[in-house]
Structures are given as C-alpha cells and as structure tokens.
C-alpha positions as CSV (number, residue, x, y, z in Angstrom):
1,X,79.5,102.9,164.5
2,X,82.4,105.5,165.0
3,X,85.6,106.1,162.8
4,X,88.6,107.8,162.7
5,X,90.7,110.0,160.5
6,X,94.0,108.1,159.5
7,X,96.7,110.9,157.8
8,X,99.5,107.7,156.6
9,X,102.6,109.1,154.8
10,X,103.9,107.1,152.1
11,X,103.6,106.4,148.4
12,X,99.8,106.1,147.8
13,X,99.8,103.2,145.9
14,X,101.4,101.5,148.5
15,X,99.2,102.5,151.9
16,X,96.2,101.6,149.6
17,X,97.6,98.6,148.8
18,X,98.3,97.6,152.3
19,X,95.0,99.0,153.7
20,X,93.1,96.4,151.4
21,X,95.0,93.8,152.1
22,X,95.0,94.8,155.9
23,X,91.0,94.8,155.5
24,X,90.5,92.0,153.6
25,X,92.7,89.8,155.7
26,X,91.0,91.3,159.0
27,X,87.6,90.2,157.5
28,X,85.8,93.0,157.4
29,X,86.4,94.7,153.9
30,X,83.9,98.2,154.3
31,X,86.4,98.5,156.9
32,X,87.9,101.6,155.7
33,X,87.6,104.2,153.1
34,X,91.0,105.1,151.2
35,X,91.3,109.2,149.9
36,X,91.5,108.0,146.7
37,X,87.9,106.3,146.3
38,X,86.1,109.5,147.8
39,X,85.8,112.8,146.6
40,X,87.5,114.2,150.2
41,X,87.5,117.9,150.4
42,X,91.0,119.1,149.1
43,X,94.1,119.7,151.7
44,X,95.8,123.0,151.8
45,X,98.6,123.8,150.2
46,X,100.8,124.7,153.5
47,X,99.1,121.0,154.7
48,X,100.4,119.1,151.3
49,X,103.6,120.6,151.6
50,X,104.4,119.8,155.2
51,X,103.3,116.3,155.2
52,X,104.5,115.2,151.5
53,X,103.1,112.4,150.0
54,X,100.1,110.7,151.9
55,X,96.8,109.4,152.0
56,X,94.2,110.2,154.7
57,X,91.6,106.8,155.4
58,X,88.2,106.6,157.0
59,X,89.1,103.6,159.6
60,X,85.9,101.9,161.1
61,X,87.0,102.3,165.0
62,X,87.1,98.2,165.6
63,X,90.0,98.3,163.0
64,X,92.1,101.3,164.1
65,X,94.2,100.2,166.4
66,X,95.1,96.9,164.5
67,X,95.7,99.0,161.4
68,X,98.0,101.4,163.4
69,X,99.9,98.7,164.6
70,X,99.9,97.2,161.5
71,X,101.4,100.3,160.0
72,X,104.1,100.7,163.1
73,X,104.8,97.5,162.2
74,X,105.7,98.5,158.3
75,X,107.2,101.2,159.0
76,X,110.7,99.9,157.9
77,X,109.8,98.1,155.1
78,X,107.9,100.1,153.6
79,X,108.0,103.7,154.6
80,X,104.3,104.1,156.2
81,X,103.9,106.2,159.1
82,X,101.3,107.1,161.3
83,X,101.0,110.9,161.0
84,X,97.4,111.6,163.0
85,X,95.0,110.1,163.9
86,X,91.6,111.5,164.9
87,X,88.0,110.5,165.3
88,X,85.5,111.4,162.9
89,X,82.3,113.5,164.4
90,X,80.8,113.9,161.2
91,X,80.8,113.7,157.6
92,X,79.2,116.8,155.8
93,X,78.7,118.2,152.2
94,X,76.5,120.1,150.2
95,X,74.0,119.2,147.7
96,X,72.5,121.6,145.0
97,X,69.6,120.7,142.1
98,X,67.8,122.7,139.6
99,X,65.2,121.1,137.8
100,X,62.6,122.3,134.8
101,X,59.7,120.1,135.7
102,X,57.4,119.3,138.4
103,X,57.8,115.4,138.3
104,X,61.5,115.8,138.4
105,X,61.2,118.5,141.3
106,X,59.4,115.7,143.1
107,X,61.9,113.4,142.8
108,X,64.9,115.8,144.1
109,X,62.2,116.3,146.6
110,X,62.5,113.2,147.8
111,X,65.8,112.1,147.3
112,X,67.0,115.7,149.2
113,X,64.6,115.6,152.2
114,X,62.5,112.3,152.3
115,X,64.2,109.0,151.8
116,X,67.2,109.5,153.7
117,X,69.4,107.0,155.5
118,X,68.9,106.8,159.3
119,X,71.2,109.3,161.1
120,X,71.4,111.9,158.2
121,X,70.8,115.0,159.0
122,X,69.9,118.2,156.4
123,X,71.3,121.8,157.4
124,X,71.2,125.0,155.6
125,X,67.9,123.7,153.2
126,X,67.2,126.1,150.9
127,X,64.4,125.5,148.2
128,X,63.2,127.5,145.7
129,X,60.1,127.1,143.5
130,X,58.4,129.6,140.6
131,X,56.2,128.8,138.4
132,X,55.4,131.6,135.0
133,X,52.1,129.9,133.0
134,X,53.1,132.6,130.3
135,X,56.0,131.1,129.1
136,X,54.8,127.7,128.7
137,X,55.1,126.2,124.9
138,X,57.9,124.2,123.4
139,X,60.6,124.0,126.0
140,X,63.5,122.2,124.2
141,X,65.2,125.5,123.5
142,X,63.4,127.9,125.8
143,X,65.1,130.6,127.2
144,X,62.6,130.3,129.6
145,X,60.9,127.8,131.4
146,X,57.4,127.7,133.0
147,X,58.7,126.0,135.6
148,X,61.5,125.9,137.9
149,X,62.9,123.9,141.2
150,X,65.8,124.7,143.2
151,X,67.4,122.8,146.2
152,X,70.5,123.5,148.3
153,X,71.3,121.9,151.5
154,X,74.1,120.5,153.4
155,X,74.0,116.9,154.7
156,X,75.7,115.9,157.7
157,X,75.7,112.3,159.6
158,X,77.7,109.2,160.3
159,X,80.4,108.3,158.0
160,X,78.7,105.3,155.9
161,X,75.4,106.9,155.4
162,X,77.0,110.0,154.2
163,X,79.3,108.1,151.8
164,X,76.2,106.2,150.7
165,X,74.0,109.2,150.1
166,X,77.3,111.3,149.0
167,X,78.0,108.4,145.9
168,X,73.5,108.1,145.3
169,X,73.3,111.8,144.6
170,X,76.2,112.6,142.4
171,X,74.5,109.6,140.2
172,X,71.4,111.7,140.0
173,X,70.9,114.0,136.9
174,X,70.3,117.5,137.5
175,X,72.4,117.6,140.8
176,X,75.4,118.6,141.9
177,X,77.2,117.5,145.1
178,X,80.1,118.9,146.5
179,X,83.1,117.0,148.4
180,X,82.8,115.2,151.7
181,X,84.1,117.5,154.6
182,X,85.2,115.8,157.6
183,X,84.3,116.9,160.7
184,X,87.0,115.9,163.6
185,X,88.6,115.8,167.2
C-alpha cells in the first residue's frame, strides 16, 4: 500500500488532534502516522525556521485526499495548512548490535537478517564476529570478552513494515536503531 508525506502547519497539538479524529471517524485508524509518535529523522534548522510550527504525517494514500480536504476545509478555524505533500518511496534507518555471547548473537542474527517483514529490505550489512578462547573466565567485569558479535545494516521498505520493525528493534537489548528517514518524490 503507498503513502504520502503530509508537512501541516499549525500548533501540533491541534493537527494531531484533528488527524485522529479525522482517522477514527474515516474508519480506518492505522491510517496515518503523526511526527510525534515516530522517531522521524530531525528537520534542518533553515527547514524549521521557514515553515514554523508543524507536524509532518505518514498518510495511507486512500486517506490523503480526504484528509487534505479535510485540512482546506479547517483552514479558517483552526489555522491548518497544507504545506507539501509528497509520496513516500521508502522508509529507511539504520540498525547497529553488539553482543557478548553466541546465543545472543543468534538472536540479533535473526532478528537483523532472518525473520523480517515481507518487503523489507537490508543494505549496507555489515557483521563482525571474533572469538579469543584465552580470555575466557568470569565475564561479569571483563575487560575482555571471549566473544564478540557486531551487526550494522540499514533497513529500507514500505512504510508499515518499517515502522513495525523500526518500534521491534529499539525494544531489543543490546541494539541500537537510529531514526526513520523518509525517502520521497
């Protein structure tokens, strides 16, 4: 399913306010993705400055031209406008792990490059794996460890399973995710 990039000016509270009640009375709730409930890759300065307050959405493409209308509509009332509008190509970010143990390196294992959502696609995969039987012994405060795992990668794929995978990851120990990049025309 496509989506578009939405860039509404306007008090924050407010467009996210009337975005979920726009979604909810349109039925279809998942419908859209508000700045504020992603970790979005951060705007430039010269960007912030020129647009003043706003909030950029993820708008499933069945809903975007209700929602624009719906926002035209508002306008008036209460100061929303339409700044751009785009469609979404991809959604991208970048994914790093560093584990101690072999079981755990497994499970980044899969997690990183197995059990991915249908559409997802890894870039940039980078892994990393040393192993030093002389240093094995008591690891809790080790300054070394016997073993060592190392992942980097960039994921990039439709807009839900990116979001999905994006909010699974960052719940994982031992990884770190970077913010979702949007890639768009």
């Amino acid at each position: 399913m496509s989506w578009e990039l939405f860039v509404v000016k306007g008090d924050k509270e407010i467009v996210r306010g009337f975005v979920h009640g726009f979604v909810w009375g349109a039925g279809d709730p998942q419908g859209v993705f508000c700045e504020a409930e992603l970790d979005l890759e951060r705007e430039s300065l010269a960007s912030l400055l020129k647009l003043g307050p706003h909030q950029r959405l993820l708008v499933r493409a069945n809903l975007a031209n209700r929602l624009a209308e719906a926002l035209e509509k508002a306008h008036q009332e209460l100061r929303l406008e339409l700044k751009e509008r785009k469609t979404i190509v991809e959604l991208l970010f970048e994914a790093r792990a560093r584990v101690f143990s072999p079981e755990l390196a497994g499970q980044i294992k899969k997690s990183f490059f197995s059990e991915l959502p249908p559409g997802v696609e890894v870039r940039n995969k980078e892994e990393e794996q040393a192993q030093d039987n002389a240093a094995r012994g008591p690891e809790l405060y080790a300054p070394v460890h016997h073993f060592e795992y190392r992942a980097t990668c960039t994921f990039a794929g439709p807009v839900e399973a990116i979001v999905a995978l994006h909010r699974q990851l960052a719940g994982l120990d031992f990884v770190e995710v970077g913010p979702l990049r949007i890639g768009a025309r």
